[in-house]
C-alpha positions in Angstrom: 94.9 92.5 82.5 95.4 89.2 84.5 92.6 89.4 87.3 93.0 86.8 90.5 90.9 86.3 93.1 93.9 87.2 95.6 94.8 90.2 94.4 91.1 91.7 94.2 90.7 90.3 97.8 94.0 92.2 98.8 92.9 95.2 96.8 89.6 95.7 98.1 90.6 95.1 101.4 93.4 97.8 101.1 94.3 99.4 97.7 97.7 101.3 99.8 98.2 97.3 101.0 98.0 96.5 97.6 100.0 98.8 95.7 103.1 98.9 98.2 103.1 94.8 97.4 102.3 95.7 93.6 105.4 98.1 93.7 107.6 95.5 95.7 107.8 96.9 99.0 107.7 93.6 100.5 107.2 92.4 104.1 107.6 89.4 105.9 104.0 87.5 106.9 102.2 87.5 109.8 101.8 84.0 111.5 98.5 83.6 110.7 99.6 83.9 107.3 102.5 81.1 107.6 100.0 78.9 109.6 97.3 78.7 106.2 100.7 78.2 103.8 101.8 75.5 105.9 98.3 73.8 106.2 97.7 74.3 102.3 101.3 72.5 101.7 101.0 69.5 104.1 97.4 69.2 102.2 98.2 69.4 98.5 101.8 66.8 99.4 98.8 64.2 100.9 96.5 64.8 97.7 99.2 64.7 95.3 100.5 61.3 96.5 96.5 60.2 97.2 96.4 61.1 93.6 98.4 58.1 92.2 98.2 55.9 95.2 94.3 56.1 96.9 95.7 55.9 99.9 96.8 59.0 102.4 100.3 60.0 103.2 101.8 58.2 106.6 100.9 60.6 109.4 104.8 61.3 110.3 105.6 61.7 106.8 102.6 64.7 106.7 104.5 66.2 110.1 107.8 66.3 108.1 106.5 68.1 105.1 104.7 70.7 108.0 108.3 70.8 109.5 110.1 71.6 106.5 107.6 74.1 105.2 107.2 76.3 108.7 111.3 76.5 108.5 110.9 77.4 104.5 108.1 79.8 105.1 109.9 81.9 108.6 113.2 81.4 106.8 113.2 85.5 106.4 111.0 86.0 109.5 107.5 86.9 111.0 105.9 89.8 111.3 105.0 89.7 115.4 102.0 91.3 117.0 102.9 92.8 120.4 102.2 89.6 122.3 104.1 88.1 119.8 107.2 90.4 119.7 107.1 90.1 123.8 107.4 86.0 123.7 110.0 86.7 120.7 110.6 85.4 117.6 112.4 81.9 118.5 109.6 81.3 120.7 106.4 82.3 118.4 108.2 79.6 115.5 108.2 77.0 118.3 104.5 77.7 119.5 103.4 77.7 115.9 105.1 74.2 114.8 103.4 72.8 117.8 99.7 74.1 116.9 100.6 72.6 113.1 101.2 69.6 114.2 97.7 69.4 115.9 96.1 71.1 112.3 98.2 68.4 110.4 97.0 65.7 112.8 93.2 67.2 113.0 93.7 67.1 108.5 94.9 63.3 108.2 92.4 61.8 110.9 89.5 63.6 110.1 89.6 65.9 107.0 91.7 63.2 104.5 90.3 59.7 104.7 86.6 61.0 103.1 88.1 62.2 100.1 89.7 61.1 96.9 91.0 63.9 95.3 90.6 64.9 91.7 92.1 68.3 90.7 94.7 69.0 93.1 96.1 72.8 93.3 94.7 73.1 89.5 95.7 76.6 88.1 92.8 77.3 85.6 93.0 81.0 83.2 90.0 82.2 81.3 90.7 85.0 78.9 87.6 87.0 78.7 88.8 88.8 75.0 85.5 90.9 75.4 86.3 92.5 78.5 89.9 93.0 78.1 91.1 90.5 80.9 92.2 87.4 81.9 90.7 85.7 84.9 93.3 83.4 86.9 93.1 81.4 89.9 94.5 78.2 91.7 91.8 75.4 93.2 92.5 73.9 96.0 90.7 70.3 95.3 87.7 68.9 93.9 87.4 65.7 94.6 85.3 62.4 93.1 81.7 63.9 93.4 82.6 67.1 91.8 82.6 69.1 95.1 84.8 71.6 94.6 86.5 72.4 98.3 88.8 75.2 99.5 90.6 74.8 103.2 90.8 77.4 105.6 93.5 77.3 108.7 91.4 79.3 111.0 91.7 80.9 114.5 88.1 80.6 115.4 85.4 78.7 113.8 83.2 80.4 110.7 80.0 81.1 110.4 77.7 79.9 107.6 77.6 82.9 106.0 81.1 83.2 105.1 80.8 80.5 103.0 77.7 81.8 101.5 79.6 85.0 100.9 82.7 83.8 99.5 83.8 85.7 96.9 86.9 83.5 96.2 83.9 80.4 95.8 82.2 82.0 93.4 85.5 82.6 91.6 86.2 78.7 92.1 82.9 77.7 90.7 83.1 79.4 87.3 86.6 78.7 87.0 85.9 74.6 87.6 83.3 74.8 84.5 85.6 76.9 82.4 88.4 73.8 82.8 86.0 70.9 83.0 82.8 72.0 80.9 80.3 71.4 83.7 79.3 73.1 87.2 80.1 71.3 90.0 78.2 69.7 92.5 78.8 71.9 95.1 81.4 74.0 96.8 82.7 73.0 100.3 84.8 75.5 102.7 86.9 73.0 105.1 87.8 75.0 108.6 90.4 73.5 110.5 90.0 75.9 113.4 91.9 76.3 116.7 90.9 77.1 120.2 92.9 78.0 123.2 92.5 74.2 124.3 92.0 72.0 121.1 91.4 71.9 116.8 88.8 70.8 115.6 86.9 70.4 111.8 84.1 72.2 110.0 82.8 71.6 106.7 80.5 74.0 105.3 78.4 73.4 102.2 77.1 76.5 99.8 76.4 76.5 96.5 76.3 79.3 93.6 73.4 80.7 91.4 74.1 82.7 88.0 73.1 85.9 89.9 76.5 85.1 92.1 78.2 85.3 89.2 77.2 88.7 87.8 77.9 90.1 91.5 81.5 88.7 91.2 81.5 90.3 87.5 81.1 93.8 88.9 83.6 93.3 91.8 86.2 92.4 88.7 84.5 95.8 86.1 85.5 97.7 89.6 88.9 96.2 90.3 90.0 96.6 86.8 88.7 100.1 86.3 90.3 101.1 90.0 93.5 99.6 89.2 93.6 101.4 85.2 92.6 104.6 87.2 95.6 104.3 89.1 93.4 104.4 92.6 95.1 102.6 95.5 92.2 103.3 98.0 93.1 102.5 102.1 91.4 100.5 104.1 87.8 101.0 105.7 88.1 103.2 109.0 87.7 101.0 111.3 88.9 98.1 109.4 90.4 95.0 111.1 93.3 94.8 108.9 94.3 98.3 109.6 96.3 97.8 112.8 100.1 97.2 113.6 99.2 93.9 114.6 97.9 92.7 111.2 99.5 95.3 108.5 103.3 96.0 108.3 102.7 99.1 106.6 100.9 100.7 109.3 103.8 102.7 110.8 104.5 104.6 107.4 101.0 104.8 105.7 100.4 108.3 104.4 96.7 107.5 105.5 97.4 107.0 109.2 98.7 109.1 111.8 101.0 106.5 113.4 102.7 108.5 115.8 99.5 110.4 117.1 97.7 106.7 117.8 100.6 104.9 119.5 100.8 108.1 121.4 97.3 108.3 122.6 96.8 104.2 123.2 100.3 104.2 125.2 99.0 107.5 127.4 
């Protein structure tokens, strides 16, 4: 079994999410969803060239490549939250390109210059033959000390702790000795978050301990066994992501009562 970080995150977040995607019952992404794609693109185009060249993309050149991929990535459409669907489609694209610019300027003034990357978008697998499994995952960048770093696009700024807590960084730090034969430095979660009025740039440094590791083990010993069982579990009640405005699938999930909750909230 192929395990990524991605998929368990989905998974565990929403085993129905998960196996409608699984079974190909795709939908089209949210825009907070295009907005991190987009950022992650216009990054690994700047390290890829920084790569061969030490020096960072022109800042226009950057806003073309953010451009091109917001048209690629809404080429089949958004999925809109109310306030979304009310401004309208054509509208929400335009807002969107306008905030990316201000992410893509916030990246090459701020974020780029410091850093000389390394491994850029590295794929790394490690079969595990003992366990049955193959782990799989994609770093973002590690860069000339050996700080391995993964970028967020955020809406808000993050605490601490979600760095602490990152799963998907613990993932990243056995997968960057698996390739290279030595831990890194450190790990690094770069926010570029937005406001109502402005973006601005948090770094935030963690670290991992062995004890990480096992935690992240039996996460994957669960995963595997849930998804061999055949269990597609939904969502926490309560759960963020369980909401018209952030899951697509809401409206025919055998685990929620769509009808009854749009009629209550609209009476």
């Amino acid at each position: 079994m192929r395990v990524s970080w991605s998929r368990m995150d989905r998974y565990f977040r929403c085993g129905e999410q998960d196996r409608r995607i699984e079974a190909g019952d795709r939908i089209p992404p949210g825009i907070a969803l295009v907005k991190g794609r987009v950022g992650h693109r216009v990054a690994a185009h700047n390290w890829r060239a920084k790569q061969e060249s030490g020096a960072d993309v022109d800042l226009n050149k950057l806003l073309d490549v953010a451009r091109t991929a917001l048209r690629e990535e809404t080429a089949d459409g958004v999925m809109l939250t109310p306030d979304e669907a009310f401004s309208g489609q054509k509208r929400t694209i335009e807002r969107t390109a306008d905030r990316l610019a201000q992410v893509t300027v916030c990246f090459h003034e701020e974020l780029a210059p410091s850093i000389q990357p390394v491994l850029v978008e590295q794929k790394i697998e490690v079969e595990l033959p003992e366990l049955d499994l193959e782990l799989v995952g994609v770093l973002d960048l590690s860069d000339q000390s050996d700080y391995v770093r993964d970028l967020k696009i955020a809406g808000r700024k993050k605490r601490h702790a979600e760095a602490h807590g990152s799963d998907q960084l613990t993932m990243y730090d056995y997968l960057f000795e698996a390739h290279t034969g030595r831990r890194p430095q450190g790990l690094v979660m770069d926010v570029i978050h937005e406001t109502k009025d402005a973006v601005g740039l948090q770094h935030l440094p963690t670290e991992r301990q062995e004890a990480d590791r096992q935690v992240l083990a039996r996460k994957v010993q669960a995963f595997t066994a849930g998804i061999k069982a055949g269990l597609a579990l939904p969502a926490a009640p309560g759960s963020w992501i369980c909401s018209p405005t952030y899951c697509g699938y809401w409206w025919t999930c055998p685990y929620v009562n769509s009808e009854r909750i749009a009629a209550a909230e609209e009476k």
